[in-house]
VOGU-3710 file (C-alpha; in Angstrom, 3 decimals, decimal comma):
1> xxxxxxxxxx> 100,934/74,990/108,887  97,674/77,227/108,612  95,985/75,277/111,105  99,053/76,572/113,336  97,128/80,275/113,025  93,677/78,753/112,569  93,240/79,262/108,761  93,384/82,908/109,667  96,307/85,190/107,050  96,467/88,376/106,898
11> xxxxxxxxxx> 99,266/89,366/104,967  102,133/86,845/103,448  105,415/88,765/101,738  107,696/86,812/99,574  110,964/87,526/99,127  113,520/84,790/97,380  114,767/84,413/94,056  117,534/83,112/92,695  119,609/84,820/89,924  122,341/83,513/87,748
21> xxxxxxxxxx> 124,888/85,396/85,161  124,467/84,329/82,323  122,583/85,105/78,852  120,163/83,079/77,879  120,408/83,143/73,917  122,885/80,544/73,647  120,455/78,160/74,778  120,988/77,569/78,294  117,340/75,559/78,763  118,246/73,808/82,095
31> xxxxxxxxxx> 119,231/76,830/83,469  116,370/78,920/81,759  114,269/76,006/83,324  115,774/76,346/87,106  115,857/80,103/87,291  111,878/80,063/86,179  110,889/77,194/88,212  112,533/79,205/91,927  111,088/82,879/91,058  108,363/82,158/89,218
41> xxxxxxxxxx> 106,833/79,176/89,416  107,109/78,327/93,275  105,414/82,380/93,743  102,551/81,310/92,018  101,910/77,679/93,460  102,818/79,602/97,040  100,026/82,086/95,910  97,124/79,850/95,029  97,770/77,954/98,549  97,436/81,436/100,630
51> xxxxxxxxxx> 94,780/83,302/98,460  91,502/81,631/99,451  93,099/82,880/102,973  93,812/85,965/102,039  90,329/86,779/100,590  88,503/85,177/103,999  90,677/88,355/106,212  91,184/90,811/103,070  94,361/90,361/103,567  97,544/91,647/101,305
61> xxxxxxxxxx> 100,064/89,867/99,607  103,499/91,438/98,970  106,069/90,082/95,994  109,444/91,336/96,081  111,099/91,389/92,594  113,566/93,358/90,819  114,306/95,985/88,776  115,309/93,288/86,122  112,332/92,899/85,287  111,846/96,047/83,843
71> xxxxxxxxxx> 115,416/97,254/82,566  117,264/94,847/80,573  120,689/93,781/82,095  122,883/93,126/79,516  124,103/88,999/80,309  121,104/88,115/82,417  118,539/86,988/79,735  117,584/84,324/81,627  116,834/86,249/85,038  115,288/89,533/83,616
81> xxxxxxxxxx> 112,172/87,201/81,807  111,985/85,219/85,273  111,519/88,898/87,213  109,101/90,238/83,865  107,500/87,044/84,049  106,828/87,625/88,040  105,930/91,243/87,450  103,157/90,655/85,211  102,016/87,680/87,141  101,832/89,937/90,082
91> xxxxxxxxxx> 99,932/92,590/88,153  97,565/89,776/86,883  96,695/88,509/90,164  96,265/92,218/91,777  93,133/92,710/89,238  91,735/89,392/89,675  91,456/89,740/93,566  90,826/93,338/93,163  87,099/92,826/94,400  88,050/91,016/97,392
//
């Protein structure tokens, strides 16, 4: 697909997620699994394919999340670690491309 714009990005924004109601103390691990793998997991392998791009144009990369993932929601265990989990990745990433 990036040989569709010549390897050239200059700015990707995600925006999907999936959320779910439920806690996550009773030990819902295939959910817990599912609701990590969609708004976590598939961010970060999205973001290691378009950063070397990214860097080439100094391009930007913008993550939608949620407020979840700093305010607790009382029944959503599982979602509000997914959306702290993406905030910090987010954060992490921002200072290790800050040079580019």
């Amino acid at each position: 697909m990036l040989r569709n714009f010549d390897g050239r990005v200059d700015c990707v924004f995600f925006c999907h997620g999936l959320i779910n109601f439920m806690g996550g103390i009773d030990g819902n691990l295939p959910e817990w699994d599912l609701i990590q793998k969609i708004n976590v997991r598939a961010t970060m392998q999205f973001l290691s394919i378009v950063m070397p791009f990214l860097r080439m144009t100094k391009g930007s990369a913008t993550i939608l999340s949620s407020s979840a993932g700093e305010k607790p929601w009382p029944g959503h265990t599982i979602y509000n670690s997914a959306m702290a989990s993406l905030n910090m990745m987010v954060r992490c990433a921002a200072l290790e491309n800050a040079h580019h």
